[in-house]
C-alpha positions as CSV (number, residue, x, y, z in Angstrom):
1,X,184.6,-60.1,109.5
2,X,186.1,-57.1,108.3
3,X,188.9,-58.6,106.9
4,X,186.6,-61.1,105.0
5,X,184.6,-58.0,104.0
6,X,187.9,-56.2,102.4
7,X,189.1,-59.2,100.3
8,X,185.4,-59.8,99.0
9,X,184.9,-56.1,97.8
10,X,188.2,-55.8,96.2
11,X,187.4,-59.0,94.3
12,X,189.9,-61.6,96.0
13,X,187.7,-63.3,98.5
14,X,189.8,-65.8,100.7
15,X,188.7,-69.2,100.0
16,X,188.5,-70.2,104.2
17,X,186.9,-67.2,105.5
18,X,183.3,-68.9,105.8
19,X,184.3,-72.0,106.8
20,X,186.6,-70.7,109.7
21,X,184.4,-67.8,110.6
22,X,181.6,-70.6,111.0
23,X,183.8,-72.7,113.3
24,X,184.8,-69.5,115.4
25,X,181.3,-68.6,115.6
26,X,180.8,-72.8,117.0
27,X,183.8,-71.7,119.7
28,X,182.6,-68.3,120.3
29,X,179.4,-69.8,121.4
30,X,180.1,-72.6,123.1
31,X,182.9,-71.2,125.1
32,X,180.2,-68.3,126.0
33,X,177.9,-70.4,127.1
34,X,180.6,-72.1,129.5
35,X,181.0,-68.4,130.8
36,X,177.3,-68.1,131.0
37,X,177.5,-71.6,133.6
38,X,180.2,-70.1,135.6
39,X,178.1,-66.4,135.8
40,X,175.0,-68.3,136.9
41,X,173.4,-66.3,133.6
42,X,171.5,-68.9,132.0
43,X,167.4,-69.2,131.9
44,X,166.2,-70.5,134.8
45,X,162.8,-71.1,136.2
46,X,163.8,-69.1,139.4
47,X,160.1,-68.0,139.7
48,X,158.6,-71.9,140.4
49,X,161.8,-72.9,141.8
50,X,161.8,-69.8,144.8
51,X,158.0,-69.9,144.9
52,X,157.9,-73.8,146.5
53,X,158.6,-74.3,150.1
54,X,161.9,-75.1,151.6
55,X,161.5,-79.0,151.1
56,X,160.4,-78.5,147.3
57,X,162.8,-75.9,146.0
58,X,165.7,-78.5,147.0
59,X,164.9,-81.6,146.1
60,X,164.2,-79.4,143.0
61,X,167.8,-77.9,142.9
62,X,169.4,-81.2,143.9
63,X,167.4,-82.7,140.5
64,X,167.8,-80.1,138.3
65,X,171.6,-80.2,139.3
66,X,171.6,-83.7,138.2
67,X,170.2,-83.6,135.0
68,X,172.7,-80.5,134.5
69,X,175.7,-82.8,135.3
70,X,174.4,-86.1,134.0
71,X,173.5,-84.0,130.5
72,X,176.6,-82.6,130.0
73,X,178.7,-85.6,131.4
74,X,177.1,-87.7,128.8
75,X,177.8,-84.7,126.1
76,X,181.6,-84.8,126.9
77,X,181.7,-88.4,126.5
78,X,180.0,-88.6,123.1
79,X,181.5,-85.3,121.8
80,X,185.0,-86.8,123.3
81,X,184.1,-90.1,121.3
82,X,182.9,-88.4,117.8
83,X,187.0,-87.3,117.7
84,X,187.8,-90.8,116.8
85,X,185.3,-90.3,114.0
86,X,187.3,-87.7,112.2
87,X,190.4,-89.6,112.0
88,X,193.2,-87.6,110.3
89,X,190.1,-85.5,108.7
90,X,191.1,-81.9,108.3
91,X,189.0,-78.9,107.1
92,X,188.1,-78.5,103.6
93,X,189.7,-75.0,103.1
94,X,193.0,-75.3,105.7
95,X,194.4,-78.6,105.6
96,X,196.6,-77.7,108.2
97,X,193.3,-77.7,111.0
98,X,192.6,-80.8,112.2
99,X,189.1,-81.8,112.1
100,X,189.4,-83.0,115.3
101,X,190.2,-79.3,116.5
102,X,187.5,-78.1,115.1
103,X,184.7,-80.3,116.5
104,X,186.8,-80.5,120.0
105,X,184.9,-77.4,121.4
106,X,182.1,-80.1,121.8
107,X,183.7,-81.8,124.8
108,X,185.9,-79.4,126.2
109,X,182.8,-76.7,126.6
110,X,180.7,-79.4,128.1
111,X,183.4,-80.1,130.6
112,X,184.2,-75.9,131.3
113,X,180.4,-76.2,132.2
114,X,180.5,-79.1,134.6
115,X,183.2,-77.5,136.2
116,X,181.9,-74.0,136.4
117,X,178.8,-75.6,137.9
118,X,180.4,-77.6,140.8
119,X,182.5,-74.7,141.5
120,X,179.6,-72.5,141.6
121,X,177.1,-75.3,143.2
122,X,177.9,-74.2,147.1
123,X,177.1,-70.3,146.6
124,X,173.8,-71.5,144.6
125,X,173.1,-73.7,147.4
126,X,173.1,-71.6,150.0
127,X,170.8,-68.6,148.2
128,X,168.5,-71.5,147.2
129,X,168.2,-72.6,150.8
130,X,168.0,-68.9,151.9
131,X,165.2,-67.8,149.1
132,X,167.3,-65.2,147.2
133,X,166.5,-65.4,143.8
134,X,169.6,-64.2,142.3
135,X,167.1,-62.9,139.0
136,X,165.1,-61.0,141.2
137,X,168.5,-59.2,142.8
138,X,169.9,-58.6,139.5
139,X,166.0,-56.7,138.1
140,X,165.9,-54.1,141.0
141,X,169.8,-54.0,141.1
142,X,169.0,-52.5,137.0
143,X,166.2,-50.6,137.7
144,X,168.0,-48.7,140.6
145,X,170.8,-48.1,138.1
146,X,168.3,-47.5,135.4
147,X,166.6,-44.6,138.0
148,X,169.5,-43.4,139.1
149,X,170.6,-43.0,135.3
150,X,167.6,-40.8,134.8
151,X,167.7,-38.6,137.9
152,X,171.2,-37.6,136.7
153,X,170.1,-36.6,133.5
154,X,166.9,-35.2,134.6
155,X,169.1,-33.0,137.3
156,X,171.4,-32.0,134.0
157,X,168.6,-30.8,132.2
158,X,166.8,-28.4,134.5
């Protein structure tokens, strides 16, 4: 960005900075969100999910995992099949970038994220079956930081 910002203000601007900053920002966030799988940091519906009995909240997590899998199992095919598409397509700016590199975070990010969630899928089984919400851990685990934060400066200022 800054780099992009330098060459624009002194009146050279570089003729791929948009279109590769747009396919790193495509990376960037795919690859995070394959992170986000393996943290167990994406939006969940922990509340219904923790708030049904035992019976429920599996059957619940054993269906929700298969969407998940099925989903993204069927996104890795399709975003493995749309590289034929591109043939010997490469970007408009670098012709030295396949096209093919560029759209290949589609399949690759949907198979980090199938993989981060069977590798996580026995630790989230067993805090489903015991009823910790890993949300509700992770609130009181920042407002005890958040507290402790204050007392400390609270203590600094008297």
């Amino acid at each position: 960005m800054l780099l992009g910002v330098a060459f624009r203000y002194s009146g050279n601007s570089l003729i791929w900075y948009d279109e590769v900053a747009a396919v790193l920002l495509a990376w960037i966030t795919f690859t995070g969100a394959a992170l986000a799988g393996l943290r167990n940091a994406h939006l969940g519906f922990n509340g219904l999910l923790f708030g049904l009995p035992m019976t429920g909240r599996m059957v619940c997590f054993w269906l929700g995992e298969a969407i998940f899998l099925t989903t993204f199992a069927v996104t890795a095919w399709a975003g493995w099949a749309i590289l034929d598409i591109f043939g010997n397509e490469t970007m408009t700016t670098l012709r030295f970038v396949p096209r093919s590199f560029v759209q290949g975070i589609l399949p690759v990010s949907a198979a980090l994220l199938i993989l981060g969630r069977l590798l996580t899928l026995p630790e989230r089984r067993v805090e489903v079956r015991a009823g910790h919400d890993p949300e509700a851990a992770e609130i009181e685990y920042e407002i005890a930081r958040a507290e402790s934060e204050l007392a400390r400066a609270n203590a600094g200022n008297s």
